[in-house]
NUTORKOL-491736 format. One record per residue (C-alpha): x, y, z; residue in three letters. Coordinates in steps of 0.5 Angstrom, whole numbers, plus 500, padded with zeros to 3 digits. Layout:
<rs>
XYZala
...
</rs>
This chain:
<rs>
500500500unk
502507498unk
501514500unk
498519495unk
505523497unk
508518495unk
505517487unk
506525487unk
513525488unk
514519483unk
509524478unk
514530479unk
520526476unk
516526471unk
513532469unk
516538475unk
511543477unk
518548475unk
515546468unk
509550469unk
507557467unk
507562473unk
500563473unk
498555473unk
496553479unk
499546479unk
499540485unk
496539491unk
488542490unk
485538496unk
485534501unk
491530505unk
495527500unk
500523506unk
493518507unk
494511504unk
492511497unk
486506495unk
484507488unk
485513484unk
481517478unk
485520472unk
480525469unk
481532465unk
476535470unk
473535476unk
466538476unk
461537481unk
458530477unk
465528477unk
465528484unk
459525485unk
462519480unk
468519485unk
464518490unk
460513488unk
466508487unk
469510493unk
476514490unk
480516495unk
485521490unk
483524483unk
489526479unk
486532474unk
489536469unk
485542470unk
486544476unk
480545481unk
481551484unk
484555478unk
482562481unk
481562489unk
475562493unk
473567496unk
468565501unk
466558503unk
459559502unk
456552499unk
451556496unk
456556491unk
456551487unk
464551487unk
464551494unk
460546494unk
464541491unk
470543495unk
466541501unk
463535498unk
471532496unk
472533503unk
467530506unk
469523503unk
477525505unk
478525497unk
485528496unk
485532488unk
492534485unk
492537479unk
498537473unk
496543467unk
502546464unk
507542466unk
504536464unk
504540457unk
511541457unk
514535459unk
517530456unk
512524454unk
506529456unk
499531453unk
503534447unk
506529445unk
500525447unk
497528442unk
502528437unk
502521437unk
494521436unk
495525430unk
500520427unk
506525427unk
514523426unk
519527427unk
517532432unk
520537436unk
518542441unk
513547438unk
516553444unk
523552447unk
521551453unk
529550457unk
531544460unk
528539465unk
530540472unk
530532473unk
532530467unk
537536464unk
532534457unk
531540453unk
523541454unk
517546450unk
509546450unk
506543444unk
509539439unk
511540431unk
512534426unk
511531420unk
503528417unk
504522413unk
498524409unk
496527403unk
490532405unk
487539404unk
485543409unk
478540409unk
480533408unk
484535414unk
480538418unk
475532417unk
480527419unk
480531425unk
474531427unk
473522426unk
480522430unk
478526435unk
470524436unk
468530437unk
461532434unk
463538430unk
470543429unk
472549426unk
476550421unk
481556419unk
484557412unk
485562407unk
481560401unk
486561396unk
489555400unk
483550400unk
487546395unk
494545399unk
497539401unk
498539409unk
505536410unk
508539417unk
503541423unk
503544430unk
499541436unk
498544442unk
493542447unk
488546450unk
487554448unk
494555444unk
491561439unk
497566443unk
502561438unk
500561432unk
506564430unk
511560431unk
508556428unk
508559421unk
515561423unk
516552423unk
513552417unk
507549419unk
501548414unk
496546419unk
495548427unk
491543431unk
489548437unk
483550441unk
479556444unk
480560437unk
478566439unk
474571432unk
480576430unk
486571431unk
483567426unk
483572421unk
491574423unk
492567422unk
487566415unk
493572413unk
498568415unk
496562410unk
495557416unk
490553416unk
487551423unk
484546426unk
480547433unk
477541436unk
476544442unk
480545448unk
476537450unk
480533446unk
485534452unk
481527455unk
486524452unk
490524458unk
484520463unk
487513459unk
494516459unk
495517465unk
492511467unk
498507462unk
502511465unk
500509473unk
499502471unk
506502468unk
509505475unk
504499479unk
509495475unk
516497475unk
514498484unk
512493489unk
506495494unk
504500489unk
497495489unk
491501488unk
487501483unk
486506477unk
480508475unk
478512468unk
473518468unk
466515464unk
463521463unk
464528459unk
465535460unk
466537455unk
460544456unk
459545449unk
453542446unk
454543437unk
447543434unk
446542426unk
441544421unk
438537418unk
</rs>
């Protein structure tokens, strides 16, 4: 039997809070980590009816990549949903530890997840992000490689849509380049539209990112860069990661006999409705 202190402190030889960006707040959200660790859920979110899922199948600690508590509570009032949830967590002695931006810069972390779901070769950091405190590796935040494909900015973009299994995407490209072969792309999971320009400067042909807000998207339009934004959801990739990631370390470590459970429901808060 192991402490949730103990996973974390194997955790972060993999993926450093110093990775983080200042204004994250990564690592320990609620609860007491020091307690044994009986079962452990990975999910992208903890919502209030991920709580409730926690609950009900007596998960002891929750590892998340968005934080819970991004902005602090400035009261405790549980008439407020947030607070509620905080109150609940600690009712049923649920430790939540959460890893963002460090889990995005990390070696062998959601960009590179995402990479790999995407089918890209020969990937590089997208925005040099220094060197691992752990392991001296050079690190960065997204990821830029080779698609071994032959599509245009639809065909890619649809590709998208059925890799991700997501309902409905947005698609960012020039007109004069609806005929383009996409060859080189640029990932980065979550809100990534401040770095559109570094990957026109890596020659990329398409960028897969979420959040896009309206007049980025016409500077990325003039920049000739088609993108692809699927929303910032298809970071639930890294509720099966996580989970490989922990059973990979159960196995390499005697005693580590909890059980690892996956988040079943979504958060994703965006509903798309189409015309017949």
């Amino acid at each position: 039997m192991i402490s949730g202190t103990e996973l974390i402190q194997r955790f972060e030889q993999f993926a450093s809070p110093q990775l983080a960006e200042k204004w994250d707040h990564v690592g320990l959200q609620v609860g007491n980590p020091d307690r044994p660790l009986h079962r452990l859920m990975t999910t992208l979110d903890v919502r209030p009816e991920t709580v409730a899922e926690a609950v009900d199948k007596q998960v002891d600690f929750i590892f998340a990549h968005h934080p819970v508590m991004f902005h602090p509570a400035k009261d405790l009032d549980t008439r407020n949903p947030q607070n509620a949830m905080y109150a609940e967590l600690l009712a049923h002695g649920i430790t939540v530890y959460a890893a963002h931006t460090n889990l995005d810069t990390a070696n062998g972390g959601m960009n590179d997840w995402l990479a790999t779901q995407l089918g890209l070769t020969n990937c590089e950091p997208l925005l040099a992000a220094g060197n691992d405190p752990v392991s001296g590796a050079p690190v960065g935040m997204g990821r830029i490689g080779t698609f071994n494909g032959a599509l245009t900015p639809r065909q890619f973009a649809e590709f998208c849509q059925r890799l991700f299994g997501v309902a409905g995407l947005r698609l960012i490209t020039n007109p004069v380049d609806q005929q383009r072969t996409i060859h080189r792309v640029a990932v980065l999971g979550g809100a990534g539209q401040d770095f559109y320009k570094q990957a026109v400067e890596k020659g990329a042909d398409a960028y897969v990112t979420g959040d896009v807000s309206y007049h980025f998207a016409h500077d990325m339009i003039a920049n000739h860069l088609t993108v692809v934004d699927p929303g910032h959801h298809i970071e639930a990739i890294c509720e099966h990661q996580l989970a490989l990631l922990f059973a990979k370390w159960q196995d390499e470590n005697s005693g580590w006999d909890f059980e690892i459970i996956e988040n079943q429901l979504n958060t994703d808060p965006f509903t798309f409705i189409t015309q017949d």
